[in-house]
C-alpha positions, 0 to 999 in steps of 0.5 A: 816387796824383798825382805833385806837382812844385813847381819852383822853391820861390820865396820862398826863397834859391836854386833848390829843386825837390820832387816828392811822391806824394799819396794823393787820399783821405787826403792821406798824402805817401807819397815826397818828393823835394828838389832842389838844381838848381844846383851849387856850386863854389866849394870848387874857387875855394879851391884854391891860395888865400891861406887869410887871404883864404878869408873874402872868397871863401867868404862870396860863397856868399851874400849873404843869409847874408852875415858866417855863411860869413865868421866860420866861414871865419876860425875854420877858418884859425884853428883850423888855424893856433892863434890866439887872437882879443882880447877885443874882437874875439870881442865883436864878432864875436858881436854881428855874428853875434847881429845877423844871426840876428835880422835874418834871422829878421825877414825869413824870417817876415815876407817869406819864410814869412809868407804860407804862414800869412796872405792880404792878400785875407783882409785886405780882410774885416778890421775896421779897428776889431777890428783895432786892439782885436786889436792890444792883446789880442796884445801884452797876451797874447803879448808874452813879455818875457824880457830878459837884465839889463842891465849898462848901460840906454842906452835912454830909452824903449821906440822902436818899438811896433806902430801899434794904431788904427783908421786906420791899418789902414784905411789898410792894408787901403785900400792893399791893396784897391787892389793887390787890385783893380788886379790887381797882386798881382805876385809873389803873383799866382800864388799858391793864396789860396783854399786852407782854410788861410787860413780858419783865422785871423779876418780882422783877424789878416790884415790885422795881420800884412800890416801888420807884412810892410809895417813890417818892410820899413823897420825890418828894414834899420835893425837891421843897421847894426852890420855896416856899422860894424865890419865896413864894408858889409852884405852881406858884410862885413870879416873878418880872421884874428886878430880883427877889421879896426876900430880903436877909440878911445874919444877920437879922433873920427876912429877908426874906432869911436869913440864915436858910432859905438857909439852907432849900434851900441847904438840898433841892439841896442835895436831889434832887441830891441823888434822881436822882443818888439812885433812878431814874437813876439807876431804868431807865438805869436797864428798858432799858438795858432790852430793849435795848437788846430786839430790842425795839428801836423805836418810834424815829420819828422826833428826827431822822430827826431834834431837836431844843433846845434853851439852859439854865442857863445863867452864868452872868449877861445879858441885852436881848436875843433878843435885842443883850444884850447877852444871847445866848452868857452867857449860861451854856449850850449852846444847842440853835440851830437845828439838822438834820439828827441825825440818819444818824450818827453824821458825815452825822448830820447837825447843825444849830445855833439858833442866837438873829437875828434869833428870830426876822425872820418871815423865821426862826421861825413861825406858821401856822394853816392850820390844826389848829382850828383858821384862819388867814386874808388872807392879813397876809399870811399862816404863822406868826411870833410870834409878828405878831401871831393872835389867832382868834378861828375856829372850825369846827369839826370833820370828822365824829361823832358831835362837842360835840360826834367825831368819826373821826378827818379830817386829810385833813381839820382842827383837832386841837386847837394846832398852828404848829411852824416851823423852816425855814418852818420845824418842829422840835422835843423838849425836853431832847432829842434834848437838848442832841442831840444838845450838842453831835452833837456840840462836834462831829463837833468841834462846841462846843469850851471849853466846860463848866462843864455841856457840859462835863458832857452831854458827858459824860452821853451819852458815859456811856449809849452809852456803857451800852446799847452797842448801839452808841448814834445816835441808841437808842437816837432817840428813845422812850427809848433814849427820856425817857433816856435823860429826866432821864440825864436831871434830873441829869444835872439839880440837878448839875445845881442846886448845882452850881448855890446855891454854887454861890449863898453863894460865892456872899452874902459873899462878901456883894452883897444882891441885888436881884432887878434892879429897873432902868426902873421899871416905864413905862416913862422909856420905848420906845413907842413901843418896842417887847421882847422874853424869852426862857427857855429849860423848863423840856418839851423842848424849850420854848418861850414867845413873847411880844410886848408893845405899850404906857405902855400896852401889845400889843400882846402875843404868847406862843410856848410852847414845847408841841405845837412843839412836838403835833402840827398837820401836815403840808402839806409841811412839814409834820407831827409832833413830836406826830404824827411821833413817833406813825408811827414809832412805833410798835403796837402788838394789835390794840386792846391793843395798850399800845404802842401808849400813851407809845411812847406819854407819853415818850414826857411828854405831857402838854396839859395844855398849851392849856386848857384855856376855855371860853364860846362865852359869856366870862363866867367863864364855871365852877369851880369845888372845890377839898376842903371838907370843901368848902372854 
């Protein structure tokens, strides 16, 4: 047995160490351990604040999740509080949160998980002239074309299609060749290129695919601009409890919104369409055919035995979730409920609702800190539900090694700054995944009655994979492949998303509705002494959840489960192991001494430790601040 620790997992958002037991002769990960190694402590910073401010603060948690922390704030204070959000101002914040899933998923392939499947020192073997041919084949083979019909084709043209010549990828693989042979890999110098799996793929999709991570550097900046325009800057933009901060006119140029600004937002949409059809599905569907033919069907993990998913894109208007005001009830896409036992089949597959009652169970949804660096008071039991959670810090160390220096982690003791949430006392999987796990498994019990446009299309997603791959859906969905594939069709559902809910958009402002905001119980003398609310969003990493609980005009208490925390939670000794922890022991390791499929299987989560990293020393003092800008400012 080799005791393995990969620390830190780079190329993701935070700081995440692993440790993994590896059996030398079969390459059987036989334990795992994932740990978040910074605390979180910004629910201790919502204390006693304004709870129409908690968005500013809260979404500060990340700057890569950016508005996903914000519009789940804004519904907590809202389900908490009764209000009811315009027309308009639901729109958009769907169109804000379709826009975000789709650019995050660009990045999280091309320049976050891309390189674990294809090598730019594979690509200086490459054809230039195959490379071009190769190209064509890809869009002509894998391009799936599934979009949503369009109430309104402001589109001249199709703008933005993958260059296909034999120059341009010789200038590509030149320009590689030169990095190669200066030696500057920078931050993929330390890397393990000579490992098989890079060997899988012929060498022209190399060099296709490096071409595209240098592309999508450029285009996938352009396509969040309709965060810049109504919510005023990205990352991290506006919110307001009660709808949205953008006034609108569709005849004064000077408005904030105004016609020329929505066209700004449409050009947008239609790009975030093209780059998901031309380039990322295409380019993801041609990696794992390859794959998939391979045998290379692991890494499944939790998503075998059970998935969570909340659901998105309320249609309507809505007055809570939690509360009874018809959320769950106005989904677009209505993926809120547990799965069990996918991989058995989808026959021996058990579904679960996820219901408003649910959410206020203290049985159905918890979290515990039994191998977590926190404590509970023993009066408050081994797990709490989020508007009773503590975060009370604890830490005691690794196994072996210093607090400052570890060697081993104490699997048997505490090893963590993540929380673990449970469902009815399990741990579930989340993400893209379990968002089309959910949905299929719904369809196939009969569960799923008239399915929306974008359930339709979820369908149809998995069948058209389902056949190109030649595997049935409950095989390489639970997967590594199928975990990095939904993530892709997620993209592509969210660009749709996108369309829709814009061309929305211009059918209401036509009618003359330019309300974006309900100021009705803005003032805290409208609210209830006590009150408590919960926003969820399928956020681009998974289900995600904020709990408020408002006492006298003031924040009470504040409790984010965000998807990671799911996903990267240590064990439970009842339960088990997490997400993280069970992919790597159900994942094949080649050489323990070149173990790229461990961060590979971690990084086809799109982990966001960020969610965790919040530090302050035992003083409350800011630790350090470290500027990236030249001239100071």
């Amino acid at each position: 047995m080799q005791h393995v620790v990969v620390d830190p997992i780079t190329r993701i958002e935070g700081h995440l160490r692993v440790e993994v037991t590896v059996d030398e002769t079969t390459g059987t990960v036989t334990d795992a351990i994932s740990s978040g190694t910074a605390w979180r402590g910004l629910e201790l910073v919502m204390k006693d604040r304004d709870p129409r401010d908690a968005w500013a603060y809260i979404q500060r948690i990340c700057g890569v999740c950016t508005t996903a922390h914000a519009l789940a704030s804004v519904r907590s204070v809202e389900d908490a509080l009764g209000i009811a959000i315009p027309l308009n101002a639901n729109y958009i914040r769907n169109i804000m949160a379709a826009t975000l899933t789709v650019q995050d998923h660009l990045i999280h392939f091309y320049h976050l998980h891309a390189l674990d499947w294809v090598s730019p020192v594979e690509a200086l073997n490459a054809d230039p002239a195959k490379t071009a041919e190769l190209q064509v084949a890809v869009l002509n083979a894998y391009r799936l074309d599934l979009k949503v019909p369009e109430e309104v084709n402001t589109e001249a043209y199709p703008h933005d299609f993958p260059a296909a010549t034999p120059q341009y990828f010789a200038s590509i693989k030149a320009k590689v060749q030169a990095i190669v042979a200066s030696g500057q890999l920078g931050i993929f110098s330390a890397h393990w290129w000579d490992h098989p799996d890079y060997k899988l793929l012929p060498p022209e999709v190399h060099l296709m695919a490096v071409a595209h991570y240098l592309e999508m550097l450029d285009k996938q900046r352009e396509i969040i601009t309709p965060h810049v325009v109504f919510g005023g800057k990205n990352p991290h933009p506006h919110y307001v409890v009660g709808g949205v901060p953008c006034a609108i006119s569709l005849t004064d140029g000077n408005a904030p919104i105004n016609t020329a600004r929505l066209a700004i937002v449409d050009r947008a949409v239609n790009m975030a369409r093209d780059l998901v059809n031309n380039y990322y599905l295409p380019d993801l569907v041609a990696i794992g055919v390859i794959y998939a033919k391979a045998g290379r069907v692991d890494g499944g993990g939790l998503a075998r035995e059970r998935v969570m998913a909340f659901g998105d894109y309320p249609l309507n208007g809505y007055s809570g979730t939690s509360n009874g005001g018809g959320y769950f009830e106005n989904l677009l896409v209505r993926s809120n409920g547990v799965v069990e036992n996918f991989a058995q089949g989808v026959e021996k597959a058990v579904f679960t609702p996820i219901t408003a009652e649910d959410l206020k169970s203290p049985d159905i949804i918890s979290e515990g800190v039994e191998h977590a660096w926190y404590e509970y008071p023993e009066s408050a039991g081994k797990d709490l539900h989020p508007w009773k959670g503590i975060t009370k810090d604890k830490f005691t160390g690794p196994k072996t090694g210093t607090p400052t220096m570890w060697e081993t982690l104490n699997e048997g003791g505490k090893y963590s700054w993540l929380k673990t949430p449970k469902w009815k006392g399990k741990l579930c999987e989340v993400g893209p995944l379990a968002h089309y796990i959910v949905i299929y498994t719904k369809a196939a019990k009969g569960q799923l009655p008239d399915p929306t446009w974008a359930e339709q299309m979820m369908l149809k997603q998995i069948e058209v994979v389902s056949t190109v791959l030649g595997v049935p859906a409950h095989v390489w969905m639970p997967t590594m492949l199928g975990r990095t594939a939904c993530r892709c069709l997620d993209a592509q559902l969210a660009a749709e998303v996108n369309k829709f809910f814009f061309d929305k958009l211009i059918a209401n402002l036509k009618t003359g509705d330019t309300t974006t905001m309900n100021n009705e119980k803005w003032t805290p003398d409208t609210w209830a002494p006590e009150c408590m609310g919960v926003g969820l969003y399928e956020a681009p990493r998974g289900g995600l959840s904020h709990w408020v609980c408002i006492k006298d005009g003031k924040i009470d208490n504040y409790q984010c489960i965000v998807p990671t925390t799911w996903n990267a939670c240590p064990r439970d000794d009842k339960a088990g192991h997490g997400a993280y922890e069970l992919a790597m022991m159900t994942t094949h390791v080649a050489d323990p001494t070149k173990p790229l499929e461990i961060p590979k299987v971690i990084r086809s989560f799109d982990p966001c430790l960020a969610c965790a990293t919040h530090m302050y020393n035992a003083k409350g003092e800011e630790i350090h601040i470290i500027s990236t800008d030249p001239y100071g400012r």
